[in-house]
MIFIBA-183981 format. One record per residue: x, y, z of N, C-alpha, C in turn; residue in three letters. Coordinates in steps of 0.1 Angstrom, whole numbers, plus 5000, padded with zeros to 4 digits. Atoms other than C-alpha are relative to their C-alpha. Layout:
BEGIN
XYZXYZXYZala ...
END
This chain:
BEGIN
501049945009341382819330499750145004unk 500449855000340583169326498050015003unk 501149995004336983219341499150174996unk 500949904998334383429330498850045006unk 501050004983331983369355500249895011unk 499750134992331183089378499249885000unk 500150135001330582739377499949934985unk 499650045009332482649347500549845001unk 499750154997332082269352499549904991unk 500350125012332682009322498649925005unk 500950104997330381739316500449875008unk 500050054995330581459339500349884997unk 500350125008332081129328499749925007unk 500450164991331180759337501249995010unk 498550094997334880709349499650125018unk 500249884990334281049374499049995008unk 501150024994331180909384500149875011unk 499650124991332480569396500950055010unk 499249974991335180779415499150095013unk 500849954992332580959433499649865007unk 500550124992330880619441501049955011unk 498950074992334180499456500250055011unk 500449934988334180779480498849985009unk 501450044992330980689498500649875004unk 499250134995332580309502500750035006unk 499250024998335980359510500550125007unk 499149904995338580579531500250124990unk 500149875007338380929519502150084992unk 498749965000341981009505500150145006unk 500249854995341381409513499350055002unk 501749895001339281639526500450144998unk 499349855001340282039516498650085009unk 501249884994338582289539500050144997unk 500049865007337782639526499050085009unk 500449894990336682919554499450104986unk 500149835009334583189533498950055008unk 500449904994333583489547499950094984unk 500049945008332283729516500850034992unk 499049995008334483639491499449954987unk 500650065015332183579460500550044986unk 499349985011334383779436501049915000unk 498350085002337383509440499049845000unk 500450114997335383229451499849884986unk 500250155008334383019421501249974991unk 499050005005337883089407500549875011unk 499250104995339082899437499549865001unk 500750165004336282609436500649944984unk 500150055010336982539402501349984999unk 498550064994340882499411499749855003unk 499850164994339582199431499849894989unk 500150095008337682059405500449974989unk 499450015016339982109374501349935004unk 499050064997342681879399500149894995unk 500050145005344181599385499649845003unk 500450154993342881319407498850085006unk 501549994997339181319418499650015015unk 500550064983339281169452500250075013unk 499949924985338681409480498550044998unk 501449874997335881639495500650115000unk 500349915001335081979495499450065013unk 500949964989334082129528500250175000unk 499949844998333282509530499349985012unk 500749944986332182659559499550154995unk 500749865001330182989553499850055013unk 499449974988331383209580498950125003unk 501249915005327583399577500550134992unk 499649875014328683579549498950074996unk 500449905001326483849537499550064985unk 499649985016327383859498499249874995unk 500350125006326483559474500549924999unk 499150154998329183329486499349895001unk 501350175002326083079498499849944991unk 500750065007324283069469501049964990unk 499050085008327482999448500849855003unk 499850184990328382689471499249954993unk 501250065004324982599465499749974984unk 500250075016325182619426501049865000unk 499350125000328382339429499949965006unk 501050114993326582119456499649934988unk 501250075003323982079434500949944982unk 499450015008326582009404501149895001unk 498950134997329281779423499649975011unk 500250034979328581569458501350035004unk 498849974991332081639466500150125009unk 500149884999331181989472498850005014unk 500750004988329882009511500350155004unk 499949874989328982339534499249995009unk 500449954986328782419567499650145002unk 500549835001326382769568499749975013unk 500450024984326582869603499950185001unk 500249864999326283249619501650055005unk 498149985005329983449620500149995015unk 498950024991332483319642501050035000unk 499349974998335283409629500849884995unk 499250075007338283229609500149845007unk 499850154992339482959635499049935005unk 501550035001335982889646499549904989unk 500150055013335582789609500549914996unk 499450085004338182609603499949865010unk 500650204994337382359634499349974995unk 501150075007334482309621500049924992unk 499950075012335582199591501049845002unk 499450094995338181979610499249885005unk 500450114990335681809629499249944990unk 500950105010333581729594500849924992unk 499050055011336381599578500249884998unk 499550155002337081239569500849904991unk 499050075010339881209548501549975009unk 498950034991343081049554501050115003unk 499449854999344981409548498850084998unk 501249925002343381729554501050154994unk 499149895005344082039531499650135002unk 500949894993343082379538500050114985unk 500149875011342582659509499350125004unk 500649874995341583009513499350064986unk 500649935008338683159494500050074991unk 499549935013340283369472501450004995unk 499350045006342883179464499949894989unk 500350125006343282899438501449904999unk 498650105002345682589431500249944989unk 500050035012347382459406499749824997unk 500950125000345982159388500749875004unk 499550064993348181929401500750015016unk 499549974988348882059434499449885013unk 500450114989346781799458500749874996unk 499450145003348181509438501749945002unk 498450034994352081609444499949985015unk 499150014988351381689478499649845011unk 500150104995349581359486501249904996unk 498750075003351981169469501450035008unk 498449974993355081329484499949965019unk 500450044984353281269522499949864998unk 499950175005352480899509501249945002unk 498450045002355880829496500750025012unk 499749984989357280949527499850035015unk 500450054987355480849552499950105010unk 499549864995355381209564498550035005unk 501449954997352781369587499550104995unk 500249905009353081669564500750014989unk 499449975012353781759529499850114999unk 500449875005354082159522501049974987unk 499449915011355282359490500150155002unk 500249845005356182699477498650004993unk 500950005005353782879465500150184992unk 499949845004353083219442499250095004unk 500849884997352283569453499450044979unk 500849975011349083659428499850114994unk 500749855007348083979410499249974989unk 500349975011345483999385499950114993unk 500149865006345184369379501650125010unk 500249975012346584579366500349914989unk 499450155008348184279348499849915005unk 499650074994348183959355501549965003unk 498150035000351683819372499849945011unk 500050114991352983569393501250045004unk 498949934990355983619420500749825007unk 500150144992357483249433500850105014unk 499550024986357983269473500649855001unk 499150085001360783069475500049945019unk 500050044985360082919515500849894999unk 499150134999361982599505500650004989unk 499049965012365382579483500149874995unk 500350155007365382279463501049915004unk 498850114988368482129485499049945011unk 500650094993365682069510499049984998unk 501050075006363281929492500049884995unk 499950125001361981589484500349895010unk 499450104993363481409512499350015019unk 500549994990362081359545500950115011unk 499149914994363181589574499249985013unk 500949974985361981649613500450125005unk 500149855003361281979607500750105013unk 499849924992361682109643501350005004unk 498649984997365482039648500850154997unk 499449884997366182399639498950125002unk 501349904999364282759638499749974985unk 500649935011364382769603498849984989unk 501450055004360982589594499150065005unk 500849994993359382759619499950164995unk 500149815006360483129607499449994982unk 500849985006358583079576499150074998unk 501249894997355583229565498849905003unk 500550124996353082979579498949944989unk 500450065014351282979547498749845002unk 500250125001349382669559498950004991unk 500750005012347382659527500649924985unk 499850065012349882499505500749935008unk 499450174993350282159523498749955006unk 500950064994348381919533500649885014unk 500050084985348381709570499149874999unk 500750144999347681329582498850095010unk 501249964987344281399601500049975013unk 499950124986345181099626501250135011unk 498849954995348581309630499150195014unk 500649884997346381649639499749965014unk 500750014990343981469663500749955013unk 499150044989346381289680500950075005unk 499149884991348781599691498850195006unk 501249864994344781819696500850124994unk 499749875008346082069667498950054998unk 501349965003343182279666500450174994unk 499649805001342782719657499650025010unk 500749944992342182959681498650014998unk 501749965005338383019678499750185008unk 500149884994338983379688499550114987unk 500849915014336383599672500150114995unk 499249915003337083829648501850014995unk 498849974999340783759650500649974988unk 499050025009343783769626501149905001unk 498750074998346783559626499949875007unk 500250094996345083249632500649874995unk 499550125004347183029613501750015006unk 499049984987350083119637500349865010unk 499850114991349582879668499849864990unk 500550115007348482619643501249944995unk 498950055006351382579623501250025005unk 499250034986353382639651500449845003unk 499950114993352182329669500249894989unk 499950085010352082159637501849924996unk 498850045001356282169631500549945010unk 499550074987356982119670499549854999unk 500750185001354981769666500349924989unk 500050135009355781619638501749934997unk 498650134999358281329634500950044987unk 499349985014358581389596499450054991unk 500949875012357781639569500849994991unk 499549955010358281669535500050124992unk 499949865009359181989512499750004988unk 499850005017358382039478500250154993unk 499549885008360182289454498650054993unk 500949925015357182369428499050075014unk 501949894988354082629438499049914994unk 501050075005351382449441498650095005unk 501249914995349082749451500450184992unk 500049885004348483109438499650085011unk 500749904988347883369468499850134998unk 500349905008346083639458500250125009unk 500149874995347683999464498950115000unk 501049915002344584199455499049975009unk 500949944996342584169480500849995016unk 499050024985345384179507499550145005unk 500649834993344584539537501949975002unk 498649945000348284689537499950045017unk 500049934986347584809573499249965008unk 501150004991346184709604499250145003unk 500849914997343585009611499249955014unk 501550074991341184809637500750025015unk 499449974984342284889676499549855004unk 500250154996340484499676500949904994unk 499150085006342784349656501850045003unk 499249944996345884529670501249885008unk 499250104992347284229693499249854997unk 500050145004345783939674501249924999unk 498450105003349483819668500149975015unk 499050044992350283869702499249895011unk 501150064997346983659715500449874994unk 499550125008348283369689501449965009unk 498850024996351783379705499949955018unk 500450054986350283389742499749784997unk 500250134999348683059733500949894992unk 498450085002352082899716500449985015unk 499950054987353382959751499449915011unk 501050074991350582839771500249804992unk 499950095004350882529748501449945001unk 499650074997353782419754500949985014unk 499950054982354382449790499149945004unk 500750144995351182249796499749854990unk 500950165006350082039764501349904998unk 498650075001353981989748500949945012unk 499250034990355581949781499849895006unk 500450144993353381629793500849874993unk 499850145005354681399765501750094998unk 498750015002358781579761500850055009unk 499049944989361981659784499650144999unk 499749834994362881979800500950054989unk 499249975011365381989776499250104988unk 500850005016362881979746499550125005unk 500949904994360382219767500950144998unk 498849864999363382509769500450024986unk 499550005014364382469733498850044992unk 501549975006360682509722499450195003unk 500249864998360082829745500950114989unk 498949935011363482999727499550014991unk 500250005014362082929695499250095000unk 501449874997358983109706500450124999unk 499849865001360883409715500650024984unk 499249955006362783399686499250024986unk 501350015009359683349660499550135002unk 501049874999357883599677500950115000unk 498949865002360583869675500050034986unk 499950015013360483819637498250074998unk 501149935001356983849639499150085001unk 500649894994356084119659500550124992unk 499249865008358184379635499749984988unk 500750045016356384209605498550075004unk 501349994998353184299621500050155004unk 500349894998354284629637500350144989unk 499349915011355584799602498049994989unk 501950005006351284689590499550075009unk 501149944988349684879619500050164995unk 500149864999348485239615500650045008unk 499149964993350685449626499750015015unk 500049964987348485569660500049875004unk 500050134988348885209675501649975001unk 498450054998353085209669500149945013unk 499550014990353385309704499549925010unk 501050114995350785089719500249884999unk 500050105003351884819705501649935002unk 498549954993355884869713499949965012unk 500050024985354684919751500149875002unk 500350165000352984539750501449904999unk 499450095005355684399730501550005011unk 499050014984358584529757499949915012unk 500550084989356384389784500249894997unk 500050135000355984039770501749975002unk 498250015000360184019757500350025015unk 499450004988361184149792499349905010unk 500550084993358983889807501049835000unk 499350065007360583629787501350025006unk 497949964991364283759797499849935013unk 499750004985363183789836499649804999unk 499750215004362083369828501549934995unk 498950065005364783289813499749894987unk 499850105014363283129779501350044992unk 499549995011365683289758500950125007unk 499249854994368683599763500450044988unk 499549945011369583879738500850014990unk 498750085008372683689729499549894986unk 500450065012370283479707499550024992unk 500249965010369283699688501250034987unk 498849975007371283819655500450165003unk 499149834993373684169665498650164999unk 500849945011371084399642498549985014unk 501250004990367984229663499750015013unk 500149954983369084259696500450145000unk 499749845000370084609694498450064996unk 501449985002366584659680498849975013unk 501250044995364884489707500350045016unk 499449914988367484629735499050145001unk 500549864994366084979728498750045002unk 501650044992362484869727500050025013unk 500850064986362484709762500850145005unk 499649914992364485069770498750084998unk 
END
């Protein structure tokens, strides 16, 4: 639905009312968690996503990341309109910060994540529980569409999964190419048990960028079995994207994310898999993060190119003198690229 303001919420039936009741009894099927930080022009577009979904049975958890705008009191109008609708108002922490939080309020059997100025489409939680259900899968993702409302509205599908691997169960981490994705973790949802039990958490690093990085990282390397789904079950909205890093604090957020990939699986992954597995994991690392770092250094204001070049030589040649990974595994194009860097 097209809003014209916010909290465009039908009347309530009996049938809607007993499904609420059921949640208070019984195992929560979902919980979606939604981080906002001063997003009150997008915000009730994306609440009202949840509640125009085809199945009823989940929560609602925001976390108010001490926003500053009228994000609160817009919570606060659909609180007081649906109980599904819970928030955590705390003072700013910062993205991953947020999103534990919301982790640790959560009590459904999947947990889904959405981003404040995004929305989903009205059946999007009900395929992707279903397709995790059916498949017995610790995760269900989808594609999903890049957004525009102005100057026009238009939609763009990101094609991250080809409809050959979709539907069918998979154990995602047997190659790179689930991992070179865009980690997107906003259009999928996760078993909760599956999270707590492999201690998937975010950085809680304040201020920072690129915190859905180590997350969905650890998320592919762990899990047994994932399913794909072809359709978009999310809109991501290009209009309020920043084209450029500017911030000298936000400069090596990626490479802070990537530190703690490493760090994680030489101590957390390495207790429960072979040496084998462990060396096959690091590689991936380099090879993710090489993709990454030239996604991230083509956004940076120009005065941080070289600043950020130096770092990225240092880490790679660190990597080399270890021995995770050699230039031979990269493709011809990327190691010649990453040859003249570390020169």
């Amino acid at each position: 639905r097209k809003m014209a303001g916010y909290l465009q919420i039908p009347g309530i039936s009996k049938q809607f009312k007993e499904n609420i009741s059921a949640l208070a009894e019984a195992e929560i099927p979902l919980s979606v968690i939604i981080a906002v930080y001063n997003t009150a022009p997008w915000l009730a577009c994306c609440l009202d996503s949840l509640l125009a979904q085809s199945t009823d049975l989940f929560e609602i958890i925001c976390i108010n990341d001490g926003s500053t705008d009228s994000s609160p009191d817009i919570i606060r109008e659909y609180m007081e309109h649906d109980p599904r609708v819970k928030m955590i108002d705390k003072a700013n922490s910062g993205y991953g910060d947020s999103m534990n939080h919301g982790l640790e309020m959560a009590r459904g059997k999947y947990v889904g994540i959405l981003e404040s100025d995004d929305f989903m489409a009205p059946d999007a939680l009900e395929k992707l529980v279903s397709a995790a259900d059916s498949n017995n899968a610790d995760f269900a993702k989808a594609n999903f569409d890049f957004y525009w409302s102005k100057p026009e509205e238009r939609r763009s599908l990101h094609e991250m999964f080809k409809a050959k691997d979709c539907g069918k169960p998979v154990h995602p981490s047997d190659t790179t190419q689930f991992f070179k994705q865009k980690p997107s973790i906003w259009s999928a949802v996760y078993r909760r048990d599956f999270l707590e039990r492999n201690g998937i958490k975010f950085l809680p690093t304040p201020g920072a960028s690129f915190q859905d990085t180590s997350f969905a990282f650890k998320v592919i390397a762990c899990a047994d079995k994932a399913v794909y789904l072809h359709d978009a079950v999310l809109s991501y909205r290009q209009d309020n994207e920043n084209s450029s890093v500017n911030s000298s604090a936000k400069v090596f957020c990626v490479n802070t994310e990537y530190a703690e990939i490493e760090r994680w699986i030489r101590e957390d992954y390495a207790r429960d898999h072979v040496s084998v597995d462990v060396a096959r994991m690091l590689k991936f690392n380099q090879l993710i993060k090489y993709d990454s770092y030239m996604w991230n250094y083509v956004r940076l204001a120009p005065k941080f190119y070289k600043e950020f070049l130096v770092q990225m030589a240092k880490e790679f040649q660190a990597a080399l003198d270890a021995g995770d990974f050699s230039l031979d595994d990269l493709k011809p194009w990327k190691r010649a690229n990453l040859a003249a860097i570390l020169k």
